[in-house]
N, C-alpha and C positions, 0 to 999 in steps of 0.2 A: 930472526930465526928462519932458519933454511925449510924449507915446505920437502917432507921427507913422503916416502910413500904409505900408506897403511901397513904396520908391523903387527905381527902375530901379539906380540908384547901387548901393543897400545890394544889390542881386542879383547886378551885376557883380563887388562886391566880395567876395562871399561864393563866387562860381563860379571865380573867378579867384584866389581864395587858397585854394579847394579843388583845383585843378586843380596849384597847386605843390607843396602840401602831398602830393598823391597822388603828382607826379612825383617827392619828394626820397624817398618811402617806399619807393615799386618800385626805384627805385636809376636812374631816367633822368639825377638832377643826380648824381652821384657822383664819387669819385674811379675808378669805373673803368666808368661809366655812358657813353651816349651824350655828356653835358656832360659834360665832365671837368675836377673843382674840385679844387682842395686839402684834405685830409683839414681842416684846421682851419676852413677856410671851409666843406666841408659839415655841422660840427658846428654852426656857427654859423646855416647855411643851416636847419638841420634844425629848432633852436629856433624862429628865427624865423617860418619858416612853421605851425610849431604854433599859437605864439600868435599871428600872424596868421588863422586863419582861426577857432581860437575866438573871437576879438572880433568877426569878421566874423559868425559866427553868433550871438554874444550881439547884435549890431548888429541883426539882420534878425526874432530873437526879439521884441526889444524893438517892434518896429514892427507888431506884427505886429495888426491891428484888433481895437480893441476889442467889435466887433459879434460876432466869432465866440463864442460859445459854453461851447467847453469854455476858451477865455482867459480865463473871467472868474474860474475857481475856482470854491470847492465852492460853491452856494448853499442848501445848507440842504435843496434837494428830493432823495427819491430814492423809486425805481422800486421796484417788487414786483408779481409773477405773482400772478394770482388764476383761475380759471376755476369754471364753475357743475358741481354736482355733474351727474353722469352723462355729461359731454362732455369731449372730448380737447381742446379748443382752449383756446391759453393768453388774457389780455389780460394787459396792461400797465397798471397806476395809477402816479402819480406824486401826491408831497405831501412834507407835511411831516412829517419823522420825531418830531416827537413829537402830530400830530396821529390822530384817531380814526381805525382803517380803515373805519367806516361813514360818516364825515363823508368821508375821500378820494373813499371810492365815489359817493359822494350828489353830489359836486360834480362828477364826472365818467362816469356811469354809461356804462360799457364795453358792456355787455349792452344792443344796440339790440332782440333780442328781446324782452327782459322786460324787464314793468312796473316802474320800480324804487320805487313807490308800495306792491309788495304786500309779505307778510311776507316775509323772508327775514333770515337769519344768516349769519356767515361763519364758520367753520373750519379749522380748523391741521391738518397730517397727521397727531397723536393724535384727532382729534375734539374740541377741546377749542374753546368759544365764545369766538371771539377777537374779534366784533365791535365790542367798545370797545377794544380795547389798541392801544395806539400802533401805527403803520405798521412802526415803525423796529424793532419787537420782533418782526415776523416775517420770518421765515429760509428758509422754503422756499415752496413753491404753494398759498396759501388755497383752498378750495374756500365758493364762494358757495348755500347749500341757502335754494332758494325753498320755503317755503311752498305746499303747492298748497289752495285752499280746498275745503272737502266742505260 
């Protein structure tokens, strides 16, 4: 099935099978509700709007544009905190999990302060040189230690 855009149709139909489905739960369609149905008819009542409006929202799921984002599933990137030794502020890197974190860093240097040409390393909260190990292997907040020259 073709991935269509959100239709006016598919909103109607999802609000209006939500809107039964909530009246037959509070007890509005009931047999002793404002409507007043037959015990057999609202059991039947009851099914049907269930799966009525789960298809409604599988309906409106499905359409839902390909452009956004988190629709597309996993892609392979993900996020990790780093910040430079002796400052509080976090940044953000994004790559790939089994790419270098000095290759992450390099492609997107977070730190518009500093040069990202001079030496520096990064490190794991034991102190431990974590500069070439995968992105995907670290777990908590790297700290980046620049090098300062003498």
């Amino acid at each position: 099935m073709a991935r269509f855009k959100i239709s006016p149709l598919s909103l109607i139909a999802f609000t209006l099978s939500g809107v039964l489905l909530l009246m037959v739960q509070f007890g509005f369609i009931s047999p002793i509700g404002w409507i007043v149905i037959p015990y057999s008819e609202f059991i039947w009542l009851f099914w049907i709007s269930a799966i009525l409006f789960i298809a409604s929202t599988a309906n409106l799921v499905v359409r839902i544009p390909s452009y956004t984002k988190w629709s597309e599933g996993y892609s392979g990137t993900i996020t990790r905190t780093v910040r430079i030794a002796g400052k509080q502020k976090d940044y953000f890197i994004q790559g790939a999990g089994d790419a270098p974190i000095k290759a992450v860093l390099l492609d997107d240097w977070p730190f518009s302060e500093q040069d990202q040409n001079s030496k520096w390393h990064v490190v794991d909260n034991l102190g431990n040189d974590v500069t070439n190990a995968p992105l995907s292997s670290l777990e908590e907040i790297a700290t980046v230690i620049i090098e300062e020259d003498t």
